[in-house]
C-alpha positions as CSV (number, residue, x, y, z in Angstrom):
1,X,0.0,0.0,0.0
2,X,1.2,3.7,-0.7
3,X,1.5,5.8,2.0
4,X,2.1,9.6,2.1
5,X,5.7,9.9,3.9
6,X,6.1,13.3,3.0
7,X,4.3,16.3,2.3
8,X,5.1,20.6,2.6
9,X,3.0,23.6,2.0
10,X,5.5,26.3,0.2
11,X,3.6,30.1,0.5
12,X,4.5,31.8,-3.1
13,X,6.3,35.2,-3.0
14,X,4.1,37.7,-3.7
15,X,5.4,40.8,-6.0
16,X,5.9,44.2,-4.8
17,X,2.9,45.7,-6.6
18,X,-0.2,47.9,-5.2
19,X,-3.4,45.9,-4.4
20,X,-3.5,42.7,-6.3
21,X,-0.9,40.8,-7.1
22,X,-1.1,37.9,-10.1
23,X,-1.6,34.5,-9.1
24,X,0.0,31.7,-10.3
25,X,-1.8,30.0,-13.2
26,X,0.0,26.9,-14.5
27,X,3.4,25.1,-13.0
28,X,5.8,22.9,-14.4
29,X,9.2,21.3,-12.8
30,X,12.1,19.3,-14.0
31,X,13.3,16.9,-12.2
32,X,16.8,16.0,-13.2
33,X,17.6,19.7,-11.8
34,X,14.9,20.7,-9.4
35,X,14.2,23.3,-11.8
36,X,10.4,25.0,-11.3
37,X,8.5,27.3,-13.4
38,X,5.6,29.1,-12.7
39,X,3.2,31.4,-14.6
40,X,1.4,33.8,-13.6
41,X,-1.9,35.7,-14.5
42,X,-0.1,38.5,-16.3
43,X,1.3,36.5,-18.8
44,X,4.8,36.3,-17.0
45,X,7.3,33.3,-16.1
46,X,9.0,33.2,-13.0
47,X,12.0,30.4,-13.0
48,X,13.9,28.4,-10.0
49,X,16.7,25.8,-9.9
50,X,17.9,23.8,-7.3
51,X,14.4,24.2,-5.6
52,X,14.0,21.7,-2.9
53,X,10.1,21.4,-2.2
54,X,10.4,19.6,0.9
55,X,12.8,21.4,2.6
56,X,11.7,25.0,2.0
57,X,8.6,27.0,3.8
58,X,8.8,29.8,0.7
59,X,10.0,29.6,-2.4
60,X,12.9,32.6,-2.8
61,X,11.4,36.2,-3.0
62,X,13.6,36.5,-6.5
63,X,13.8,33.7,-8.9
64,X,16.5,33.1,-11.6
65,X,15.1,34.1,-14.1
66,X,12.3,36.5,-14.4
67,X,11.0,36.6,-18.2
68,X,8.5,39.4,-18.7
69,X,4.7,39.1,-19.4
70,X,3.6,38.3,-22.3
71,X,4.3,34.6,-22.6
72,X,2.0,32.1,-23.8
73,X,3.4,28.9,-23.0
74,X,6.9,27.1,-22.1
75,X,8.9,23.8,-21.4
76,X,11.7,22.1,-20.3
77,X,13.8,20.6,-22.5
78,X,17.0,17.7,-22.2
79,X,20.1,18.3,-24.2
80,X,21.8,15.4,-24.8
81,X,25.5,15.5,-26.5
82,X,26.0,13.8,-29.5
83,X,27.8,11.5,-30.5
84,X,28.0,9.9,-26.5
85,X,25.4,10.1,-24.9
86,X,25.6,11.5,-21.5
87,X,23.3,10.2,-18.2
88,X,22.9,13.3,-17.0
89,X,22.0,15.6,-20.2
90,X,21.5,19.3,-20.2
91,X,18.9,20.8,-19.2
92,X,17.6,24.0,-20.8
93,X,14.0,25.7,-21.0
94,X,12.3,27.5,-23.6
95,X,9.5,30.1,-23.9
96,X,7.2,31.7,-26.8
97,X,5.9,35.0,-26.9
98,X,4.4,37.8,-29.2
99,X,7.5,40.3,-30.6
100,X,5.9,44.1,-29.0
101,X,6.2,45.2,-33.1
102,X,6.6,42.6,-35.2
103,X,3.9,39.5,-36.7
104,X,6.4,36.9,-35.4
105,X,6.8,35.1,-32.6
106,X,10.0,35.1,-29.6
107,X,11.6,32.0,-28.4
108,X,13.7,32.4,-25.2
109,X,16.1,29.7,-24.6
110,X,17.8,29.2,-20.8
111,X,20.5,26.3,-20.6
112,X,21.6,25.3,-17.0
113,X,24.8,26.0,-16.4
114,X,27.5,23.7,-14.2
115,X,26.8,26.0,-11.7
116,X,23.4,25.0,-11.7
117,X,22.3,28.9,-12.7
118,X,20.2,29.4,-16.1
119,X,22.0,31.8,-18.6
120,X,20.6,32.7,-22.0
121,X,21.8,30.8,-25.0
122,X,23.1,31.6,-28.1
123,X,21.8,30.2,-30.5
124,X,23.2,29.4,-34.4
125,X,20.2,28.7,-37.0
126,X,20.7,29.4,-41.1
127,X,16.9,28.9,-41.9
128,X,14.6,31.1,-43.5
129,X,11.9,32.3,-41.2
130,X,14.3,31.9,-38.4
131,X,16.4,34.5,-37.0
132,X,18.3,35.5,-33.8
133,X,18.5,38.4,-31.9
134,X,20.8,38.7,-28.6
135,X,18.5,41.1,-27.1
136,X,15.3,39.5,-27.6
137,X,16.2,35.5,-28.4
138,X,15.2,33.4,-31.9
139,X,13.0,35.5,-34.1
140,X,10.1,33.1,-35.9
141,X,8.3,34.8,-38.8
142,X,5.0,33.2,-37.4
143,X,2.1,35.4,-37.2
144,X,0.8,35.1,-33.0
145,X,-2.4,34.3,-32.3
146,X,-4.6,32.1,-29.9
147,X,-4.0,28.5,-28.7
148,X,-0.1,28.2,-28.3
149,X,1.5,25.4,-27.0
150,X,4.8,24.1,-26.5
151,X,6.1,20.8,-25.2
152,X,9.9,19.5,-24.7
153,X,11.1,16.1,-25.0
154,X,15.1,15.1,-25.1
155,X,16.6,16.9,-28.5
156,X,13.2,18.1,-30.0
157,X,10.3,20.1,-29.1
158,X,6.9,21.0,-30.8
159,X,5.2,23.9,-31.0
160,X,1.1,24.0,-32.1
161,X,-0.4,27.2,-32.8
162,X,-3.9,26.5,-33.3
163,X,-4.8,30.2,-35.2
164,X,-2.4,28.9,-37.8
165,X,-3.2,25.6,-37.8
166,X,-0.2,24.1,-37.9
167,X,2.7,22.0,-35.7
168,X,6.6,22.9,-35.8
169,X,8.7,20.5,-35.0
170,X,12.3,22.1,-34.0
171,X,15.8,19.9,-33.3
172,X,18.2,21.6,-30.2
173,X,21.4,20.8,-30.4
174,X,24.7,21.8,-28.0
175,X,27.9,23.0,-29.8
176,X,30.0,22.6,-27.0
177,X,31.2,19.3,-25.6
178,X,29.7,17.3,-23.1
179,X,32.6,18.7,-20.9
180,X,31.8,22.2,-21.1
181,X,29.7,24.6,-19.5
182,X,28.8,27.1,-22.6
183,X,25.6,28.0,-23.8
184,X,26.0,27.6,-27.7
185,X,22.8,26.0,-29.5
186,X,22.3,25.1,-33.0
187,X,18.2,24.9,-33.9
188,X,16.6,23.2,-36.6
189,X,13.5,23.4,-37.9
190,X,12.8,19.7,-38.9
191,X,9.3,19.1,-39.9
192,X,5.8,21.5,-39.9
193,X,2.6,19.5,-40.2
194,X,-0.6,21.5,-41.6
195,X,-3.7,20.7,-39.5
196,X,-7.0,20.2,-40.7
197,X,-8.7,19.4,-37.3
198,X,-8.4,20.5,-34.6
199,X,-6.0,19.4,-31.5
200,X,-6.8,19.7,-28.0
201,X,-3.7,18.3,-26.7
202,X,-0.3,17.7,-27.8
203,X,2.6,14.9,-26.4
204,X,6.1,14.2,-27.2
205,X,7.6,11.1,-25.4
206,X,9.6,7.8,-26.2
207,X,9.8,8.9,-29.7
208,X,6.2,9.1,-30.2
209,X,4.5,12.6,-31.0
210,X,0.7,12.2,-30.4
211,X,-2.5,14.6,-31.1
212,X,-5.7,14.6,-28.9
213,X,-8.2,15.0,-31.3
214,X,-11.9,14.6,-31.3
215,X,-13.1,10.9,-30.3
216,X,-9.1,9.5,-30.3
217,X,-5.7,10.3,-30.7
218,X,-3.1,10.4,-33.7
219,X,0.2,8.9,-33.5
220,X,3.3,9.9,-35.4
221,X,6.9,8.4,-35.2
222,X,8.8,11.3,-33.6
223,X,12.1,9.3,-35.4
224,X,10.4,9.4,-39.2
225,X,9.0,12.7,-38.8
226,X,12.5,14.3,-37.8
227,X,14.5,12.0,-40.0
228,X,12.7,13.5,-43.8
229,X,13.9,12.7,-46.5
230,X,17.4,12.6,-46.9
231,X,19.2,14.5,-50.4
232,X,22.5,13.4,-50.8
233,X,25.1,16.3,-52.3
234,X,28.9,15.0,-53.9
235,X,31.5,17.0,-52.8
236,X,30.1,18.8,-50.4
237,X,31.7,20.6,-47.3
238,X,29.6,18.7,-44.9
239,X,27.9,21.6,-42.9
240,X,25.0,19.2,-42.2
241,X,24.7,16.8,-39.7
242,X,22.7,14.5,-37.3
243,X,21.4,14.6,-33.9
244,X,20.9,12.0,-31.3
245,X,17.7,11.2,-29.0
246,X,19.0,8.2,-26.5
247,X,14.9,8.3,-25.7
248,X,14.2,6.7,-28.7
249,X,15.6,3.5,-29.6
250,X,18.6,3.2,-27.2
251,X,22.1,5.1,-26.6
252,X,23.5,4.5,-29.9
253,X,20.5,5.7,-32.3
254,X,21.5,9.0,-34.2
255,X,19.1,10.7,-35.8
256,X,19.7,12.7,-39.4
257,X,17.4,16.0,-39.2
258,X,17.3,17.3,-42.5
259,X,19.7,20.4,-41.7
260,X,22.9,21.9,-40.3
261,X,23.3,20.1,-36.7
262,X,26.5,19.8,-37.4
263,X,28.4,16.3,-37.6
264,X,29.7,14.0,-40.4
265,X,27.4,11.4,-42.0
266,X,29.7,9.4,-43.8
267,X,33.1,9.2,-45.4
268,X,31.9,9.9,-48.7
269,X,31.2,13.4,-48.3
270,X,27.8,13.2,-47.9
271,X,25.2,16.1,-46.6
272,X,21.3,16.9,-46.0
273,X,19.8,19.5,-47.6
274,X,18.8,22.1,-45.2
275,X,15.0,22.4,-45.3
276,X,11.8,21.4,-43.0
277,X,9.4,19.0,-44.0
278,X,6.1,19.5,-44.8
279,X,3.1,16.7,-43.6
280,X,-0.4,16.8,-43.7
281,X,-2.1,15.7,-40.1
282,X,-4.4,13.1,-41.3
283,X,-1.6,11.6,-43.6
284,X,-0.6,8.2,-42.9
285,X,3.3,9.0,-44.1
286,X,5.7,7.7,-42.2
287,X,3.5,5.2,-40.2
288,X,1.0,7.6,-38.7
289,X,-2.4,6.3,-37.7
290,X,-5.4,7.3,-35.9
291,X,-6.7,5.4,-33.0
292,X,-10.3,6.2,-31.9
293,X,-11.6,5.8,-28.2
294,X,-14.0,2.6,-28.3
295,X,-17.2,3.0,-30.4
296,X,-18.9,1.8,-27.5
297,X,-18.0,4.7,-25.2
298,X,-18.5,7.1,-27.9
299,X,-22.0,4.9,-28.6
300,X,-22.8,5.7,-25.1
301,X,-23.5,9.0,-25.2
302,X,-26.5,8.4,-27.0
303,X,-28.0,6.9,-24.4
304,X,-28.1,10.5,-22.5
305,X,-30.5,13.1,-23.1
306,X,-28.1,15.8,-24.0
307,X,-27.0,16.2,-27.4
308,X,-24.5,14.1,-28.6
309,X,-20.9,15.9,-28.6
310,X,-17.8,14.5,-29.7
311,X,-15.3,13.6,-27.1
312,X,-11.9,15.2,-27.1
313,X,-8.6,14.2,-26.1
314,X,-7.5,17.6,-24.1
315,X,-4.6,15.9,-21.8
316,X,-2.0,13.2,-22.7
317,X,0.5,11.4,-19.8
318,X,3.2,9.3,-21.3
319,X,3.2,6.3,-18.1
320,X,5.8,4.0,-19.6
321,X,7.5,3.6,-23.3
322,X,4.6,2.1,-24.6
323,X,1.6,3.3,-22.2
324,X,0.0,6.8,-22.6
325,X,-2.7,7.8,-20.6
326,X,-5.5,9.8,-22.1
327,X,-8.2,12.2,-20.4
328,X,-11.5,12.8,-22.4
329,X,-13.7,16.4,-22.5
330,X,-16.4,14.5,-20.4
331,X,-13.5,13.5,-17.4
332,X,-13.0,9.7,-18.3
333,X,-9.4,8.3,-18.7
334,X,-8.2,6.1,-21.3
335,X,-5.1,3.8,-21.9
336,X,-3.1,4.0,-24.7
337,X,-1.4,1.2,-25.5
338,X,1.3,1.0,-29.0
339,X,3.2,-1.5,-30.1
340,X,6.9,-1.3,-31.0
341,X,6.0,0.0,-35.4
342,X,8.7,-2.0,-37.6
343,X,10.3,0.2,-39.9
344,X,8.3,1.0,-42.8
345,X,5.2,-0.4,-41.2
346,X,2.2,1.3,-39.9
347,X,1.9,2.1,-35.7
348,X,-0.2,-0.9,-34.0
349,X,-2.0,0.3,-31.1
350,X,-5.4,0.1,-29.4
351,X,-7.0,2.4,-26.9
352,X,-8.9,1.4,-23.2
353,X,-11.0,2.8,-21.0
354,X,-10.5,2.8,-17.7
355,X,-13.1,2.4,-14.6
356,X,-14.7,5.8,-13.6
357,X,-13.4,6.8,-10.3
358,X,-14.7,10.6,-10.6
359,X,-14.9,13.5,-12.8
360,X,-11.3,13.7,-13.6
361,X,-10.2,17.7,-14.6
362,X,-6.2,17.2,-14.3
363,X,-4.2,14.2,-14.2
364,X,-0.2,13.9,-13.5
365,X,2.0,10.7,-14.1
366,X,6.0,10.8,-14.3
367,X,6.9,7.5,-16.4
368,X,9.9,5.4,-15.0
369,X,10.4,2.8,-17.0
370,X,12.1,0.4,-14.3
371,X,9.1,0.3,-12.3
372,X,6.5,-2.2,-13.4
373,X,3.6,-0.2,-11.0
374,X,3.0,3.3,-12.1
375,X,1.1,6.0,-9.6
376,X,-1.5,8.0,-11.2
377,X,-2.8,11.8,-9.4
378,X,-5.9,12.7,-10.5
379,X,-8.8,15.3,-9.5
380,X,-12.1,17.0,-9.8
381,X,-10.2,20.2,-9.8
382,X,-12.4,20.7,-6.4
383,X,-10.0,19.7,-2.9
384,X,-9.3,16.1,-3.2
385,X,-6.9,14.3,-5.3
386,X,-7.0,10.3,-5.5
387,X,-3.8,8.2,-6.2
388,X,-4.5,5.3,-8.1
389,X,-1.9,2.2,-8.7
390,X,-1.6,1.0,-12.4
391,X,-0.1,-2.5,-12.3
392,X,1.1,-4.9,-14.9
393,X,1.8,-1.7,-17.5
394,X,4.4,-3.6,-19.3
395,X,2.8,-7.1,-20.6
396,X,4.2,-8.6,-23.6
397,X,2.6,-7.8,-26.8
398,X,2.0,-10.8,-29.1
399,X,2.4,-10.9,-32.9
400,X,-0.3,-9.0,-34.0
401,X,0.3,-5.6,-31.6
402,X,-2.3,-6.5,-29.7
403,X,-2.0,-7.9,-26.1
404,X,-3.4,-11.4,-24.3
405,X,-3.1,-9.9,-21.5
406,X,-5.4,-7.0,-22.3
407,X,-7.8,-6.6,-18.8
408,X,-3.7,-6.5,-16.8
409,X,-2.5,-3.6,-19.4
410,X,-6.0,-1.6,-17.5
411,X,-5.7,-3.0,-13.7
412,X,-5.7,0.7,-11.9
413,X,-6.9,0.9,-8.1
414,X,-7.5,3.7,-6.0
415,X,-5.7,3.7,-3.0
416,X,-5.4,6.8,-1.1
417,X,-7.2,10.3,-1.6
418,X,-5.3,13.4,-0.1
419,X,-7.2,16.6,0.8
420,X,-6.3,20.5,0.2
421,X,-7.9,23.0,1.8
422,X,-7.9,25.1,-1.6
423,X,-9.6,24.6,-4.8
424,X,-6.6,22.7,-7.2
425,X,-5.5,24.4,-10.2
426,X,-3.0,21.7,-11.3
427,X,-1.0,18.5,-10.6
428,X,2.3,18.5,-11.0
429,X,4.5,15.3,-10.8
430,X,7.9,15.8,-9.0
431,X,9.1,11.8,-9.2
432,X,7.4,8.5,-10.0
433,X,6.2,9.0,-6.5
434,X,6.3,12.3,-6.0
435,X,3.4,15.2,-6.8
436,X,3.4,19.1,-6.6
437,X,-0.4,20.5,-6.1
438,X,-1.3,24.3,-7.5
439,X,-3.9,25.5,-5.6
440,X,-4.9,29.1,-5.1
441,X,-2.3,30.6,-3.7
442,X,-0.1,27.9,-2.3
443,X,1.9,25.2,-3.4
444,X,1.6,21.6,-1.6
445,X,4.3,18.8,-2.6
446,X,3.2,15.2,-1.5
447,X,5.6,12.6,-1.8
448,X,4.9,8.4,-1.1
449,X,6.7,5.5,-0.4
């Protein structure tokens, strides 16, 4: 049984401003360097490293990094130098925001230093549409608008901006060795894909980029996407090159991504053409495929009185390299399940629902793939959050993709609820066993044994 070992209240700092200050509106940590973000209600992102949650009262009355309102979303990102991969890869954090005078958007990119402090990075990229200024950070000539959205995974990160209807798929690479402490980035844009639907949420984990979209989720090899299609050049200097994503398919995968991150491909003099590729969302290139939530669940919304509305897909949780776990518009929680896709064949997957414990509004799960028992946070968004145990989240997969063993892959059990005296904004998971609660003006962090 899971018991709560641990648990601290930390009071947030408030600003030095007249009446009102801004609350805090959405939180994110990283926890390979105890690194916390948090937005607030004026757009602006406060950022922390080092930040031990159970041993602090307050969190410091001056973060590291203070980047100025407006922001419309951000994430952490792992750097991992090529061609040895390195356990403990970089960490570095971006943000996106409006430029004040331009139609184009502002990514700001922190890596943390040795000294465990964020500096700004500079950053090399020889794209069109993609510019850097050392004032402001990488220019995109990407007209703002509503419904941004950016997630980080180890290498990559994707940005959806839903008034454009499109996804950007970027590449991060460091120039200096593993050994050193600089900040010098090379970015790549590596693939856009035009939307035709829309896309509630977005996930990038394990090598797998998928879309919540209404009544299911679409599934993209992260590895394919990246990779393009390769042009080979004779004679060429070799300014392209290939990055490395140990996440993927082990610590000796490299990955070529269509541009300029700079390292040898062959002895032959070989390059990549530097350009993005382009995708449509509902094309099945590259072994893409669309896995729809059970007809019957859909089927049972028939059955109510209201009008029938489609269900979306508005949170995805990676649990373990092959396990994602999905929460629907109407609160239910789904499994994902996908089989390992052979190359040049289509992703095998199939999709569960899980037992309805309550009217889920935010979930939190942080995969760790030696752990055969995965602890899932969930809540009504109201004062109580209910740990649930998902057990056997690894079974073999047969032949076909799909499992015997189908009732284990779904096995989840409540077995502890934990109560806040404020009305939860978001969960937030610390560890595989740890959680970070957002309320209204606090922040709680739980931790289990």
């Amino acid at each position: 049984m899971v018991v709560i070992s641990r648990a601290s209240k930390l009071s947030l700092p408030n600003p030095s401003l007249p009446s009102s200050p801004p609350q805090i509106t959405s939180a994110l940590y990283e926890p390979n360097s105890l690194s916390l973000a948090l937005m607030r209600s004026d757009s602006s992102i406060s950022l922390y490293s080092s930040i031990s949650l159970f041993t602090l009262s307050s969190l410091p009355s001056t973060p590291q990094v203070l980047i100025p309102s407006p922001s419309y979303s951000f994430t952490f990102l792992l750097l991992n130098h090529t061609p040895n991969p390195n356990p403990s890869p970089r960490v570095a954090f971006i943000a996106v925001g409006p430029h004040r005078s331009e139609p184009k958007l502002v990514l700001r990119l922190y890596v943390l230093k040795r000294n465990n402090f964020y500096a700004k990075a500079q950053v090399f990229c020889k794209q069109k549409g993609v510019s850097f200024d050392e004032k402001l950070g990488v220019l995109l000539d990407i007209n703002h608008g509503v419904g941004l959205k950016l997630v980080g995974s180890v290498n990559f990160f994707a940005m959806y901006s839903l008034s454009s209807s499109k996804i950007w798929v970027f590449g991060v690479k460091l120039m200096d060795g593993g050994g050193d402490d600089g900040v010098r980035v090379k970015l790549m844009r590596c693939a856009v894909i035009e939307c035709c639907k829309p896309v509630w949420s977005l996930s990038l984990s394990f090598g797998f980029m998928i879309l919540g979209e209404d009544n299911g989720v679409r599934v993209l090899n992260l590895r394919s996407l990246v990779k393009g299609k390769v042009k080979k050049i004779k004679n060429s200097s070799l300014p392209n090159g290939i990055i490395g994503d140990y996440g993927f398919d082990g610590p000796t995968e490299r990955i070529a991504c269509n541009g300029y991150l700079d390292e040898k491909i062959d002895k032959h003099s070989v390059s990549v053409k530097q350009r993005s590729v382009k995708y449509k969302q509902d094309s099945d290139e590259g072994g893409a495929c669309f896995l729809a939530f059970r007809m019957k669940e859909v089927e049972g919304l028939k059955s109510t009185k209201m009008p029938l509305m489609s269900l979306k897909a508005i949170s995805i949780q990676a649990v373990s390299l092959k396990k994602f776990l999905i929460l629907d518009s109407s609160g239910n929680l789904h499994m994902l399940h996908l089989s390992s896709p052979v190359a040049g064949s289509n992703i095998i997957g199939h999709i569960r629902q899980l037992p309805h414990v309550m009217n889920v509004q935010k979930l939190a799960v942080h995969p760790d793939i030696s752990l055969r028992t995965q602890t899932i946070w969930i809540t009504d968004g109201y004062h109580s959050v209910n740990v649930m145990v998902a057990s056997d989240m690894d079974a073999a997969d047969n032949e076909n993709g799909t499992n015997e063993s189908e009732e284990n892959l779904t096995q989840c059990s409540v077995i502890e609820a934990i109560f806040v005296g404020e009305k939860i904004q978001d969960l937030v998971p610390l560890a595989a066993n740890g959680l970070l609660i957002l309320g209204q003006g606090n922040l709680y962090a739980y931790a289990n044994s």
